[in-house]
N, C-alpha and C positions, 0 to 999 in steps of 0.2 A: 546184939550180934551185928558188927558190921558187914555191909555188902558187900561183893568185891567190886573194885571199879573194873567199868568193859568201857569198851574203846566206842566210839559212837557208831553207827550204824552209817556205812556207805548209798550214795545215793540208787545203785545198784540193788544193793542187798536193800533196801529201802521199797525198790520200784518189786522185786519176785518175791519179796513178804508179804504186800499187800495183794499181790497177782493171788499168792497163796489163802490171802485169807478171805477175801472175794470170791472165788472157785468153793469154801468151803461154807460160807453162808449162804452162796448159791443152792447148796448140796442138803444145808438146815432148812431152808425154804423150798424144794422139789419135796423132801423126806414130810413137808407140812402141808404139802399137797399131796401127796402119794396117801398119804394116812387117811386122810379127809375126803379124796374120791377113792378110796382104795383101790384106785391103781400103781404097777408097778413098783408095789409095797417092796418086794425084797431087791429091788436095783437101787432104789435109794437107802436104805438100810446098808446093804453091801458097798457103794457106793464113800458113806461118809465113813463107815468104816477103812474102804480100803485108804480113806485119803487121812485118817488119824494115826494107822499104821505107817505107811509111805512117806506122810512128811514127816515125823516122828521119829523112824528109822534115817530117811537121807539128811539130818537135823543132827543126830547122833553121829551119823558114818561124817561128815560134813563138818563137824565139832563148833554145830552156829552159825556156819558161814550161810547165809539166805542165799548169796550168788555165787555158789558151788555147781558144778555141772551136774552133778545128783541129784539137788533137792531141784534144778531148775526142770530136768527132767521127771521128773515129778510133777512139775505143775503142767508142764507142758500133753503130761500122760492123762490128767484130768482137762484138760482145757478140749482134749479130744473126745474125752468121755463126755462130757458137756456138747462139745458138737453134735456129735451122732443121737443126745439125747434130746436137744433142737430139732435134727432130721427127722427122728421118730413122730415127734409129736406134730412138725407140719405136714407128712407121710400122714396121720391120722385125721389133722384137721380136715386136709383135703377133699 
């Protein structure tokens, strides 16, 4: 079965892929601390879920495009989930 050829990947669509997949190994590595001190088990669960559905869906609505104003807001909507979940945890250290 041949593949089909795609066009090469923009340095754009390049820079919010990785933004995207970064934000989600973030989200496999919290989900591996959350499990491990059984804390906030179900924000990291819900968490990579929502980011499987979300880039999934604005990847689909997007038809591929990484630097699409949908999937960037996406990453942009986790880069804040990520913030606040920074906040919590130095609010805790403290």
């Amino acid at each position: 079965m041949a593949e089909p050829d795609l066009p090469p990947l923009t340095g754009a669509q390049m820079r919010w892929a990785f933004a995207a997949a970064a934000l989600f190994l973030l989200a496999i590595v919290f989900l591996g601390f959350a499990l491990n001190a059984q804390v906030m088990v179900v924000f990291a669960v819900g968490w990579i879920t929502l980011q499987i559905l979300g880039f999934v869906g604005a990847l689909r609505i997007a038809k591929g495009d990484f630097a699409h104003p949908l999937f960037k807001s996406q990453v942009m909507v986790h880069a804040v989930a990520l913030t606040l979940l920074v906040a919590v945890g130095v609010k805790a250290f403290k």
